[in-house]
N, CA, C and O atoms as CSV, one atom per row, in Angstrom:
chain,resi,resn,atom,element,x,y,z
A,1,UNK,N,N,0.846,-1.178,0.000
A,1,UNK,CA,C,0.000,0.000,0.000
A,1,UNK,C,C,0.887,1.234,0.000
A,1,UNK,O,O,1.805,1.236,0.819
A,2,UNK,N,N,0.782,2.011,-0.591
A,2,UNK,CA,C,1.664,3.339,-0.875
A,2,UNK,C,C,0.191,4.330,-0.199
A,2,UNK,O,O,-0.940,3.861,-0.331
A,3,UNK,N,N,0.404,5.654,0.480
A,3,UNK,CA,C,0.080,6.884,0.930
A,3,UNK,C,C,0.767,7.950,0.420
A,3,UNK,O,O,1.952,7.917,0.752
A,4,UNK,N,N,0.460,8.904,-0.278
A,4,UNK,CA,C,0.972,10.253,-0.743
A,4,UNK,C,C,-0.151,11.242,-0.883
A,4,UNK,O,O,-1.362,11.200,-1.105
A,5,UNK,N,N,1.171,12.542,-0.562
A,5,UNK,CA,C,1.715,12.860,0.121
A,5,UNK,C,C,1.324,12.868,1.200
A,5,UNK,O,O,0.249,13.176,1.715
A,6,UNK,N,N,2.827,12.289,1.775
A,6,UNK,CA,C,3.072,12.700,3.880
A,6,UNK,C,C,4.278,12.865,4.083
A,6,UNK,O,O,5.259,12.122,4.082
A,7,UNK,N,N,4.071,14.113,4.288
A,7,UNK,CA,C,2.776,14.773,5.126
A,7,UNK,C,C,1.499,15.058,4.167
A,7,UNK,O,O,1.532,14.990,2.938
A,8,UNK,N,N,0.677,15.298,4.740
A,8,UNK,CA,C,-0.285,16.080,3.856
A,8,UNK,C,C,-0.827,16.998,4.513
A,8,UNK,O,O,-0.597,17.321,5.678
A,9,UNK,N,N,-2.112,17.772,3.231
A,9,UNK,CA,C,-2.909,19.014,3.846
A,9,UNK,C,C,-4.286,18.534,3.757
A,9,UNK,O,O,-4.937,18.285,4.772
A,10,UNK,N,N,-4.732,18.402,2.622
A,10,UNK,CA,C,-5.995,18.119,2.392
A,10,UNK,C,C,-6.586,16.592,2.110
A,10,UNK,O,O,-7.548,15.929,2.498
A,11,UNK,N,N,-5.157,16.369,0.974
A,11,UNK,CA,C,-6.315,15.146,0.535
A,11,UNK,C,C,-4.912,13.769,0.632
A,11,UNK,O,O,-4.027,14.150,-0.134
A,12,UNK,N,N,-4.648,12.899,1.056
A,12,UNK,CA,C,-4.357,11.508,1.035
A,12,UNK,C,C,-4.918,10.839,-0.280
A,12,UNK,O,O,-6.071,10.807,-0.710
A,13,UNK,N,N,-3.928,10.397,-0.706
A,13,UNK,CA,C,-4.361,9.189,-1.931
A,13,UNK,C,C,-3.801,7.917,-1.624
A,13,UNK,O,O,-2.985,7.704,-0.727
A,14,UNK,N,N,-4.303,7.041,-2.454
A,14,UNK,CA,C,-4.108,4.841,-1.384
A,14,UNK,C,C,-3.639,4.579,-2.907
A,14,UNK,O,O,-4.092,5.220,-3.855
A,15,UNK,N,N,-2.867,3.762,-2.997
A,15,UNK,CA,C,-2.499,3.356,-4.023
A,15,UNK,C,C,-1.830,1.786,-4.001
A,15,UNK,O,O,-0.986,1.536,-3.141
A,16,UNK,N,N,-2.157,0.948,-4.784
A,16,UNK,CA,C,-1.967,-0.436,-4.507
A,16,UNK,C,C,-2.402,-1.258,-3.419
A,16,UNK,O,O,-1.566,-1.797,-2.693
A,17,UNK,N,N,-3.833,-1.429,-3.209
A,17,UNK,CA,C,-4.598,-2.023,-2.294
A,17,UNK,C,C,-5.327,-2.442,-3.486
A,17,UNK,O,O,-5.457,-1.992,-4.625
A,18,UNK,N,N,-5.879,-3.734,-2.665
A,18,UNK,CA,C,-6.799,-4.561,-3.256
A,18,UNK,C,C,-8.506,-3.898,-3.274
A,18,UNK,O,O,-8.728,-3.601,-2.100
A,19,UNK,N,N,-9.542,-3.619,-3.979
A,19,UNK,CA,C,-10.877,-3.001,-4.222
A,19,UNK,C,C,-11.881,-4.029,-3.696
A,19,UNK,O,O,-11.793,-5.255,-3.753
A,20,UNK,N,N,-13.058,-3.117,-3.062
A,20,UNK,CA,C,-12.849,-2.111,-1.940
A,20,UNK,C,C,-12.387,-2.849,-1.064
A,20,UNK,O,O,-12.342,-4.078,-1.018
A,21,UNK,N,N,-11.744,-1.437,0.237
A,21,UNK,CA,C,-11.331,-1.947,1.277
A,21,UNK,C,C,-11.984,-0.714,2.301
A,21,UNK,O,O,-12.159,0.487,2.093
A,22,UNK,N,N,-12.231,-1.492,3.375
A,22,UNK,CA,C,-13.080,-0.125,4.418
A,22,UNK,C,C,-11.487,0.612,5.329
A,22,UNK,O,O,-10.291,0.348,5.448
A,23,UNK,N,N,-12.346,1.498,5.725
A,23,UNK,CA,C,-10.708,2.170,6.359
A,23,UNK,C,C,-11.418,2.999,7.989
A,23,UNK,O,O,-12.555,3.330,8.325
A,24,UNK,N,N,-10.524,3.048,8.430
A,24,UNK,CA,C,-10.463,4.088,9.267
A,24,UNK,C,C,-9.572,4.627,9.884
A,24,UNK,O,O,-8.632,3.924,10.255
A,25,UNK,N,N,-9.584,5.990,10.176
A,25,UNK,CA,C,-8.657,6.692,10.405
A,25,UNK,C,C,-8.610,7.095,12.129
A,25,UNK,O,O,-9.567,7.466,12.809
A,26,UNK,N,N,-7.125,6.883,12.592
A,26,UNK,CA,C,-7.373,6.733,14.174
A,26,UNK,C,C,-6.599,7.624,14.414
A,26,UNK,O,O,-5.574,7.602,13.732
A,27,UNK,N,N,-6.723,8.659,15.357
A,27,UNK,CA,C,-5.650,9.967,15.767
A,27,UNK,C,C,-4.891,8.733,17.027
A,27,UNK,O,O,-5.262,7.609,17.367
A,28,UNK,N,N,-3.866,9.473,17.396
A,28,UNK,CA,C,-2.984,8.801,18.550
A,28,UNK,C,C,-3.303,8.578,20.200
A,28,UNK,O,O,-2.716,8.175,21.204
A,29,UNK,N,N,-4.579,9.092,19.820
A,29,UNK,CA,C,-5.662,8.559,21.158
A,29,UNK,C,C,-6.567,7.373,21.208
A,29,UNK,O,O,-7.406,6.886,21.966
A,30,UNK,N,N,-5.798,7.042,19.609
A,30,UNK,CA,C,-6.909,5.525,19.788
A,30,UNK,C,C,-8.330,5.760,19.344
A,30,UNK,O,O,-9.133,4.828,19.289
A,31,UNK,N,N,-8.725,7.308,18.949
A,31,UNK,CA,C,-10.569,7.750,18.317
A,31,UNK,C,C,-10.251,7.904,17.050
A,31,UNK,O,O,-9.395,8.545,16.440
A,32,UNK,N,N,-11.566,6.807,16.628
A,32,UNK,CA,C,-11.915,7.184,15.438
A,32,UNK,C,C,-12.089,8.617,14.685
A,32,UNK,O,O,-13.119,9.242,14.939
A,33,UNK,N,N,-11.180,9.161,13.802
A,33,UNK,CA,C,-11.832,10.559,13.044
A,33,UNK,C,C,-12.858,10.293,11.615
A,33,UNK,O,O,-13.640,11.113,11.134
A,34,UNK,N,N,-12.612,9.049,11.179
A,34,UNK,CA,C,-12.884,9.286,9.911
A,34,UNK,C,C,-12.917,7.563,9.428
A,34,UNK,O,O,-11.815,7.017,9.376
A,35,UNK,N,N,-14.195,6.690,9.069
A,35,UNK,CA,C,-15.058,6.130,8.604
A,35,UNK,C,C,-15.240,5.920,7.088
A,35,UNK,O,O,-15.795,6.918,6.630
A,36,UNK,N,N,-14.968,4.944,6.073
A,36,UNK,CA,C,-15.379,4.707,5.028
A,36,UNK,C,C,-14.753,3.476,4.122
A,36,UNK,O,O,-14.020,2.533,4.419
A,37,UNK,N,N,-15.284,3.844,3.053
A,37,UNK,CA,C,-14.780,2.984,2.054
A,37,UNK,C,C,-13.466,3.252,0.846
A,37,UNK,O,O,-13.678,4.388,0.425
A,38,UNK,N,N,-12.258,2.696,0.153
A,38,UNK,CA,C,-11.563,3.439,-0.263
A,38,UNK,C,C,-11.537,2.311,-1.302
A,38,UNK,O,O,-11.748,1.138,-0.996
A,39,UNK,N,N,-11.225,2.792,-2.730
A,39,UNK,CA,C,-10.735,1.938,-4.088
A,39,UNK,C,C,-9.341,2.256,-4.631
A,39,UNK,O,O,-8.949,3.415,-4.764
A,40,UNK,N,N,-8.905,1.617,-4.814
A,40,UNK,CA,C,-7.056,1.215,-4.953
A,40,UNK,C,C,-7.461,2.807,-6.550
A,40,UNK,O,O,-8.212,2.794,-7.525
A,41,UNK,N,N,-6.454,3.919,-5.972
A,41,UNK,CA,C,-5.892,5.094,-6.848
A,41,UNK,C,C,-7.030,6.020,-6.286
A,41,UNK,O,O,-6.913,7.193,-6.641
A,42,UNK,N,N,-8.050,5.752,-5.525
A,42,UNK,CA,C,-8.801,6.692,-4.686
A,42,UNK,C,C,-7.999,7.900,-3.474
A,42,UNK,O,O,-6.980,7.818,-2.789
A,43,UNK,N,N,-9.042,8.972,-3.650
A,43,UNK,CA,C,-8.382,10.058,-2.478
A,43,UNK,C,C,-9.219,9.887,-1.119
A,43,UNK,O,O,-10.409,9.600,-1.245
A,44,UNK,N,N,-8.857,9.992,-0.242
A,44,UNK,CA,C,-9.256,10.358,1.253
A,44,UNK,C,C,-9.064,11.819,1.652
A,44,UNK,O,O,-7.980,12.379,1.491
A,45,UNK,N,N,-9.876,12.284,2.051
A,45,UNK,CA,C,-10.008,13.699,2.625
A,45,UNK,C,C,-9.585,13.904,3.714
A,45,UNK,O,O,-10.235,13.556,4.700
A,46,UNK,N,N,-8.492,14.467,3.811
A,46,UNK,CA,C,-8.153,14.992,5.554
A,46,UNK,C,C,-8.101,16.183,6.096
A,46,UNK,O,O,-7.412,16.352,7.103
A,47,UNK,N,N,-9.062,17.574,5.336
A,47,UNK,CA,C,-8.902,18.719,5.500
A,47,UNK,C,C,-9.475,18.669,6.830
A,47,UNK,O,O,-9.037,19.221,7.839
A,48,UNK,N,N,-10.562,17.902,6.707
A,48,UNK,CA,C,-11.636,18.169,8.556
A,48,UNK,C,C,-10.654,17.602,9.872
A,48,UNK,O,O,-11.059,17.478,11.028
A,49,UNK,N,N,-9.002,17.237,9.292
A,49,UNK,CA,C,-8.681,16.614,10.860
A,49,UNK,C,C,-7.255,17.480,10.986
A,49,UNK,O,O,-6.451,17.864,10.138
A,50,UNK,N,N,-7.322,17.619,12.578
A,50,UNK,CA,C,-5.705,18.827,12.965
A,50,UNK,C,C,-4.833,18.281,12.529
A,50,UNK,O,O,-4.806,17.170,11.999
A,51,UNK,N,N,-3.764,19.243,12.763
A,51,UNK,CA,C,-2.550,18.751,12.619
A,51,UNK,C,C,-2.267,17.755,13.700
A,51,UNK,O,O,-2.630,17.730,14.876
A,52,UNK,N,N,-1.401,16.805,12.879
A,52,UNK,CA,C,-0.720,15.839,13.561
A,52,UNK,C,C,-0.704,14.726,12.936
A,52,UNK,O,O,-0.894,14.645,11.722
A,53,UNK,N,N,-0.361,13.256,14.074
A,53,UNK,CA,C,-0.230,11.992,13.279
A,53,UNK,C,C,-1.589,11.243,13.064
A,53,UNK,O,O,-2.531,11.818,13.608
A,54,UNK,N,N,-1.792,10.505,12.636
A,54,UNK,CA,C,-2.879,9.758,12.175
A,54,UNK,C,C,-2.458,8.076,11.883
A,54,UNK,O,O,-1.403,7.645,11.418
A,55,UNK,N,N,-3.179,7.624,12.149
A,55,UNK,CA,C,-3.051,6.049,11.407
A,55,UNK,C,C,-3.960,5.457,10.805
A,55,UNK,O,O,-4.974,5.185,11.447
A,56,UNK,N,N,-3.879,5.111,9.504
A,56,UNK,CA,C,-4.859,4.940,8.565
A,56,UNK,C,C,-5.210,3.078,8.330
A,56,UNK,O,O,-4.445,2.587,7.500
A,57,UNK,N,N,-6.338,1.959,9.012
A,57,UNK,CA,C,-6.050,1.197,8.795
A,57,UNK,C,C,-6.773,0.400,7.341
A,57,UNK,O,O,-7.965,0.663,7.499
A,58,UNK,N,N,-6.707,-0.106,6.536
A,58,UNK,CA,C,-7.306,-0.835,5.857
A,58,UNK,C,C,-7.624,-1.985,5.855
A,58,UNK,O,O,-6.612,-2.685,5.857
A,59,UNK,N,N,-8.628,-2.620,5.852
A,59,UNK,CA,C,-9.586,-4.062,5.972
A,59,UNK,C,C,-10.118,-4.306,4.784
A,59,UNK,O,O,-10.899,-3.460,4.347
A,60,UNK,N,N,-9.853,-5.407,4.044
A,60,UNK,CA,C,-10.624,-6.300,3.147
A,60,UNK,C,C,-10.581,-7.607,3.317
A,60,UNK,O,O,-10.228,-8.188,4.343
A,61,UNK,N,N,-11.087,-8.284,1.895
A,61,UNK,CA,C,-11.024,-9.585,1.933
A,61,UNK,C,C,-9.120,-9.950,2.165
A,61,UNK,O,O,-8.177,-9.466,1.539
A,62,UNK,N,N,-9.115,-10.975,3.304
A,62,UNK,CA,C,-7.642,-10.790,3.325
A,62,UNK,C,C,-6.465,-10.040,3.439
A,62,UNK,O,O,-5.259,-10.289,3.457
A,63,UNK,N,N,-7.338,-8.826,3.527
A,63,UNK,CA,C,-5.621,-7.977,3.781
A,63,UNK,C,C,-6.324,-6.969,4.932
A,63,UNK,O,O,-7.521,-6.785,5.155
A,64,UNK,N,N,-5.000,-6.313,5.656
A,64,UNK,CA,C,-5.388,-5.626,6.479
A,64,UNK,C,C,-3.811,-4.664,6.840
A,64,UNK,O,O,-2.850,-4.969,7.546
A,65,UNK,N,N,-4.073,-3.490,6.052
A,65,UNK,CA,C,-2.743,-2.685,6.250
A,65,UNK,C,C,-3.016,-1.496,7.350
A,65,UNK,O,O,-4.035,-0.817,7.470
A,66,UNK,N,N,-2.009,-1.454,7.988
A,66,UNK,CA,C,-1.313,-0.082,8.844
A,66,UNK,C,C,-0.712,0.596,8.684
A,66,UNK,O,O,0.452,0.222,8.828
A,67,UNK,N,N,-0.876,2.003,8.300
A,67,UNK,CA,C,0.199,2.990,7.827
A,67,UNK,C,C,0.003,4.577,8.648
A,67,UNK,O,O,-1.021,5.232,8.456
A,68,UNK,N,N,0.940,4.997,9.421
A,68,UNK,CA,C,1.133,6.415,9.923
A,68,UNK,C,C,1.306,7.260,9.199
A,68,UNK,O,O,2.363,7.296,8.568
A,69,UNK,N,N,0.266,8.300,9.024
A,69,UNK,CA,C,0.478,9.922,8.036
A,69,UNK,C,C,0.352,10.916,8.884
A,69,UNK,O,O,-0.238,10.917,9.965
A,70,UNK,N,N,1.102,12.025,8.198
A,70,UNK,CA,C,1.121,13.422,9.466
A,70,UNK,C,C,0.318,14.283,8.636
A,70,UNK,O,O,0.409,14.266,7.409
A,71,UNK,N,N,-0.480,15.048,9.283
A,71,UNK,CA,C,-1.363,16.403,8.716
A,71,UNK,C,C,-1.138,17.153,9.040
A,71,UNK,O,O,-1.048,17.439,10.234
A,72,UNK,N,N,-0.915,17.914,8.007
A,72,UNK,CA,C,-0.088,19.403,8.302
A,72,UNK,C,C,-0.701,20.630,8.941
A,72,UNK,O,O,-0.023,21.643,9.107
């Protein structure tokens, strides 16, 4: 799974994941910010969350990735 750019401002893009995969996005307190569905070369929106780190997880059939992004 590739994430670009990170850092970011607004928008996160997923690239090389398997279609669809649900996601969610967890600040470093362990709370959910952000809920959905994502398709491999799809964007994710991160203008609505502060600055800082984030961890983005992905769930599908069979796969299940973890990746840390910072918002600028």
């Amino acid at each position: 799974m590739e994430l670009y750019p990170n850092p970011t401002n607004d928008v996160l893009y997923v690239k090389n994941i398997p279609t669809p995969c649900s996601y969610k996005i967890y600040d470093m307190y362990g709370k959910v910010q952000s809920t959905g569905e994502v398709m491999d070369g799809n964007s994710l929106k991160t203008n609505n969350l502060q600055s800082g780190t984030y961890l983005l997880v992905l769930e599908g059939n069979n796969v299940n990735y973890r990746r840390s992004f910072v918002k600028q």
